[in-house]
Structures are given as C-alpha cells and as structure tokens.
C-alpha positions in Angstrom: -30.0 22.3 2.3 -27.9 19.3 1.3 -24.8 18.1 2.8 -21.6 18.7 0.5 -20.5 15.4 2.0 -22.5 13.8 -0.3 -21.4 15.4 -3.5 -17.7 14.4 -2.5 -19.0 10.7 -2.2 -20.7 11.0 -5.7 -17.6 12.1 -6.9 -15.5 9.7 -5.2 -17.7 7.0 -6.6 -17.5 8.6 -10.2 -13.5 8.1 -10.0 -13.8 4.9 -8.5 -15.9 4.2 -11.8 -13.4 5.3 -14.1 -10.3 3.7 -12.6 -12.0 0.5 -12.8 -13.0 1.1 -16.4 -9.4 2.3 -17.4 -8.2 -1.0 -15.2 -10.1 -3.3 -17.0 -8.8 -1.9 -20.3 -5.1 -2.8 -19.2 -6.0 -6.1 -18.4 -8.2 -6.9 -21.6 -4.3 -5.8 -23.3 -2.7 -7.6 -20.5 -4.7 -10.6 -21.7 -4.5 -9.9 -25.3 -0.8 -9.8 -25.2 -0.4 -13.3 -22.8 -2.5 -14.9 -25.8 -0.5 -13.5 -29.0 2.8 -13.1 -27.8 5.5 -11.4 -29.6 4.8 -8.4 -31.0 2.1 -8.1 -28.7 4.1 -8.1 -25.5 6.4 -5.1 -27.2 3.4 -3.0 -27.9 2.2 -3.5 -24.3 5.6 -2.9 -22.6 6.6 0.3 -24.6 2.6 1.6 -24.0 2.9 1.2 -20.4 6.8 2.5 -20.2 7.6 -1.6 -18.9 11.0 -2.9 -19.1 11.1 -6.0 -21.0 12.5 -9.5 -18.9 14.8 -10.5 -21.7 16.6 -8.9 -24.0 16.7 -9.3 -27.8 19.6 -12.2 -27.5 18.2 -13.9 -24.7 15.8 -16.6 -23.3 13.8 -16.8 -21.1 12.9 -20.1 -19.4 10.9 -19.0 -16.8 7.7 -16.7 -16.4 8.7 -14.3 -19.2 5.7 -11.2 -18.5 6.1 -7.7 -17.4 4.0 -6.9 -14.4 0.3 -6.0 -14.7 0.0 -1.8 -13.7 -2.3 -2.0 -11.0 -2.1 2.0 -10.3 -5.4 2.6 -11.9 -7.2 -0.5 -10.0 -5.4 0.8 -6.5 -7.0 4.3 -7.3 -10.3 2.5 -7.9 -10.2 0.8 -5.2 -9.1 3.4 -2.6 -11.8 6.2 -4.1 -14.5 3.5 -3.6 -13.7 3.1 0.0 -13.5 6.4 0.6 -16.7 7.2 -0.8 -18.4 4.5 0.9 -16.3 6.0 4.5 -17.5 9.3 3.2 -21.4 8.3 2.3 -21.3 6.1 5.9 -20.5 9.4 7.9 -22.3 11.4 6.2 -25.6 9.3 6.9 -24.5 8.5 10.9 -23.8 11.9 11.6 -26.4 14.0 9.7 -25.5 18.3 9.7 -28.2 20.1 11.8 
C-alpha cells in the first residue's frame, strides 16, 4: 500500500507549480508596463485592484510604480517547502 503522504506532496508540488506560473505572468505585465508606461501602468493597477502613486494632476519625481503582488509567488514558495517537508518525512519515517 502507498503512503497518502506522498500524494499530499505531489499535490503540494502541483500548486507550487502553478503559483509560480501565475507569478511569472504578473511579472512578465509587471515588466511590460515598467517598459511602456502610461496606459500600461492603468491597465496593470486596475487588473490587480493597485492604488495608483499619483493622481491625475500630479507628478511624480520619485519611483512612480505600484508594488509587484507577490501573493501568488509567497503561495509558490510556501507549497514547495511544504512538499519538500512533506516528501522529506515521508521518506525518513516510512509507515509499517
């Protein structure tokens, strides 16, 4: 019989998978917008629910971008050490 333990690892792995994927996405748009500007930074702010750093009458003479949204990478990165916790037990301390 197998050990369930490994299943949840798989599957912690899997997610782990896709929260990098969907990361990468934000920061290919991340990157897109830095590049273009503009336009570009209002589609990414109201996609991601961001509040702008300056308004419409206002300057900015500083660094002018939203944050990144990390949640998806921070899910990644948690599911993949928990996998790797999970997998680690699961090979140290077999089930009889």
């Amino acid at each position: 019989m197998r050990d369930g333990r490994l299943m949840i690892a798989l599957v912690l792995f899997i997610v782990a998978l896709i929260a990098g994927v969907i990361q990468a996405w934000i920061i290919r748009l991340y990157l897109t917008a830095a590049v273009m500007g503009g336009e570009y930074w209002d589609h990414f702010t109201d996609l991601f629910g961001l509040k702008p750093i300056v308004g419409p009458n206002q300057v900015c003479f500083d660094y002018c971008a939203p944050p990144l949204p990390f949640v998806a990478g921070w899910i990644g990165i948690t599911a993949f050490l928990s996998g790797g916790m999970v997998l680690a037990f699961a090979w140290w301390r077999p089930k009889q």
